[in-house]
N, C-alpha and C positions, 0 to 999 in steps of 0.2 A: 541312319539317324536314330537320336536314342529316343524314345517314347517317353512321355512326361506321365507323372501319375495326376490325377484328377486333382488334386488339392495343389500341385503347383501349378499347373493350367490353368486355375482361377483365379490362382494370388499372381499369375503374369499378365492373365488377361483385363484385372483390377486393376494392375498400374497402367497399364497403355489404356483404361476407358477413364481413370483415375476414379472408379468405384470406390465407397468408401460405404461399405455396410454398418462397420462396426462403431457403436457412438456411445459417447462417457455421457454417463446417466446426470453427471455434476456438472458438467460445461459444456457439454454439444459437442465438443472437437470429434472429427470422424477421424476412423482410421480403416486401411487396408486391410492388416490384419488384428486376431484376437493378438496373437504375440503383444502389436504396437500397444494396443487399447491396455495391456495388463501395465503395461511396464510405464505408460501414462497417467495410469490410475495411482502410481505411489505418492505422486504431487497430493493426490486428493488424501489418502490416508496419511501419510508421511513414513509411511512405508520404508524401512533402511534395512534390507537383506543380505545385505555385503560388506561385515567388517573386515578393517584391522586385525592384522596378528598378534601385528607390533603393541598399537595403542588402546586398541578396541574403539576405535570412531567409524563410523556405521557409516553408510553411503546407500543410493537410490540405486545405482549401476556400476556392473564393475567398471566401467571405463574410468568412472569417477576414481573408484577405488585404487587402480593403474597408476592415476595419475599421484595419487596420495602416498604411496609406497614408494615413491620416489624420496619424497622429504626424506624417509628412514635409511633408506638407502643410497642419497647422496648421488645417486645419477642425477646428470643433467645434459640430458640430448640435445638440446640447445643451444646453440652458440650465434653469437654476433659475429656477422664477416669484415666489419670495420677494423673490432679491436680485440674481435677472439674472446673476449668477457663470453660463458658461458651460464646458462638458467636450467632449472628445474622444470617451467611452464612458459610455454610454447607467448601465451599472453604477455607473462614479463619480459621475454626477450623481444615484443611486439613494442612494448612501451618501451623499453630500454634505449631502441633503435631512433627514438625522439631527439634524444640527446643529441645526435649524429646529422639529424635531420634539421633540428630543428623544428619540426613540424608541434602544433600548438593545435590538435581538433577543434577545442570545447572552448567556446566564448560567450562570453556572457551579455546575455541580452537585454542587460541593463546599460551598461556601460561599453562592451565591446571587447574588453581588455580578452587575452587568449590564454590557455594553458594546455598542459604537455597531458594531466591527470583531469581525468573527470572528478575526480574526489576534492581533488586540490577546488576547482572550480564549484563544487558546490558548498565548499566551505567560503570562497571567496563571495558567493550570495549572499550568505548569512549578514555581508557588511552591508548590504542595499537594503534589506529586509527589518535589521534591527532584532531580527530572531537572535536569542539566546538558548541556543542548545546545549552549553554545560554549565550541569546544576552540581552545587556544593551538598554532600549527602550530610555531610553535622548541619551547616545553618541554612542550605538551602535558596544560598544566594547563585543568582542565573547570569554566565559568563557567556562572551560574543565567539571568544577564540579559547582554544585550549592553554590559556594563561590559566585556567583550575588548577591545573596539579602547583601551581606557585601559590596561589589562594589558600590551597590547604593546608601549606606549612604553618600556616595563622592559627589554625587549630592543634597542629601534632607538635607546634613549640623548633620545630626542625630547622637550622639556620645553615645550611650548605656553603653561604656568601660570605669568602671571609677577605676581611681589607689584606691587603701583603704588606701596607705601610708600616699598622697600629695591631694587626690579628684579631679587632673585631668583627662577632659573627653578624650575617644579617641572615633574614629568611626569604628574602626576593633580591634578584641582581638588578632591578631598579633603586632599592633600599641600597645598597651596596654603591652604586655609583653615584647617587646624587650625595654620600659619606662621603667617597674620596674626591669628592671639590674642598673638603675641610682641610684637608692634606695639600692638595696642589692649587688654592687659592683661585680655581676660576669662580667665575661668579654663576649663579642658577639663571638670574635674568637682569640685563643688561639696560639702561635707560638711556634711552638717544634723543631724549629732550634737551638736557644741560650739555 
C-alpha cells in the first residue's frame, strides 16, 4: 500500500471530518483547502486569469474559459436525443429539451400562468408590477415591454413599414396596419347600437 504524504492525509482527513480551516476574510464561506479559498476569493476581487486567444475575454477559471472556446470553435458536444438538434452548452441543450417535454418550471405567483424560460417569466412580472424597465436614452420615456427599439424609430426618422398596396413608409407596424384598413375598407371600431 502506497504511503500518503502529510499534506494529503489532512486534506483526506478534512473531507471525511468535513473540517474547513480556511475562511474568506469577505464572507465567512469556509473551505477545505487554500487551493478552494484562492480560487473563491476571485468573486471578491473580480479577478479574471484566464483569457481568450481568440477574443481576449478573461474568465474566473479555466473551466469557464473551456466552455467559451467552444463559441470559436464551433464544437457542440451536445445533442438532443429526440431530434438530434445539437448545442454548444450543456444548459441550452437542458432548455432546448422543454420544447419536447413540454415542461414549463417557472410560474408566476401572481397569476399562475407557466413558462419554459425563467427570463421569459420574469419579463412576464413586469405586466403585474407595472415596472417599466425600458428607458428611451433621447427622451427618456419608460416602456413595459421591449416595444423600445419601435419607440426609437420616433427619434432616428427610420420607417422600416412599408404598405405593399400604396408603398407608404411607417415607423411602427402598428402605424402600418391601422393605414391598410384605408385600403381594404374595414372599419377601426364597429357600433352595435344601431
Amino acid at each position: 500500500l502506497k504511503k500518503l504524504s502529510s499534506s494529503t492525509r489532512k486534506r483526506s482527513i478534512r473531507r471525511h471530518t468535513r473540517e474547513r480551516p480556511y475562511c474568506c476574510s469577505t464572507c465567512g464561506k469556509k473551505f477545505t483547502q487554500t487551493s478552494s479559498l484562492k480560487n473563491h476569493l476571485r468573486i471578491h476581487t473580480d479577478e479574471k486569469p484566464y483569457s481568450c486567444s481568440t477574443c481576449g475575454k478573461k474568465f474566473r477559471w479555466p473551466s469557464i474559459l473551456k466552455n467559451h472556446l467552444r463559441i470559436h470553435t464551433g464544437e457542440k458536444p451536445y445533442f438532443c436525443e429526440t431530434c438530434a438538434k445539437r448545442f454548444t452548452f450543456r444548459a441550452d441543450l437542458l432548455v432546448h429539451i422543454r420544447t419536447h417535454t413540454g415542461e414549463k418550471p417557472y410560474t408566476c405567483n401572481t397569476c399562475g400562468k407557466n413558462f419554459r424560460h425563467r427570463s421569459v417569466l420574469s419579463k412576464h412580472t413586469k405586466t403585474h408590477t407595472g415596472e417599466k424597465p425600458y428607458s428611451c436614452e433621447t427622451c427618456g420615456k419608460d416602456f413595459k415591454t421591449s416595444v423600445l427599439s419601435e419607440h426609437t424609430k420616433t427619434h432616428t426618422g427610420e420607417k422600416p413599414y412599408s404598405c405593399e398596396t400604396c408603398g407608404k413608409d411607417f415607423k411602427t407596424s402598428y402605424e402600418s396596419s391601422i393605414h391598410m384598413r384605408t385600403h381594404t375598407g374595414e372599419k377601426l371600431y364597429t357600433c352595435n347600437t344601431w
